[in-house]
N, C-alpha and C positions, 0 to 999 in steps of 0.2 A: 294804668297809663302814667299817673305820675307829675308832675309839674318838673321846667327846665332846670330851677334852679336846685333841684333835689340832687340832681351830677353835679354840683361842682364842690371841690373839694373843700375851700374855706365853711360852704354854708355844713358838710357833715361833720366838720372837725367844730363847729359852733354847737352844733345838737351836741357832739360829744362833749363838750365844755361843758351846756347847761347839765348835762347829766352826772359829771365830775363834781360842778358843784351843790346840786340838789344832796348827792351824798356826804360831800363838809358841811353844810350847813346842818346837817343833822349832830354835828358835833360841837356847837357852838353853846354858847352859857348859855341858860332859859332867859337872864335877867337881860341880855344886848339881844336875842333871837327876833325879836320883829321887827327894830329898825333895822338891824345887820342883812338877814333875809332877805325883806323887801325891798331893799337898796341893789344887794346883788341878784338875786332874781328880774327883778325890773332892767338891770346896766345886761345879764348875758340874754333873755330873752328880746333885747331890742337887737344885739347882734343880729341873733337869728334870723329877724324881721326882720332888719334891712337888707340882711343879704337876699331874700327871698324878694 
């Protein structure tokens, strides 16, 4: 079935975003990696959530 907000195009082009960046951060120095991380994991997954 699905939820409404799963059609609209800002909230898939948001999932593709966190998933664009879950793969940069895997490139990032070890020595910035958890406050860098957690700053942008936390700012694209609230997109996501609010859109939803």
């Amino acid at each position: 079935m699905g939820f409404k907000f799963e059609k609209q195009k800002d909230w898939q082009l948001a999932l593709e975003l966190d998933g664009e960046i879950a793969e940069l951060i895997k490139s990032f120095l070890k020595e910035r990696l958890f406050i860098l991380v957690s700053q942008i994991k936390l700012a694209v997954d609230s997109v996501v959530l609010n859109i939803a």
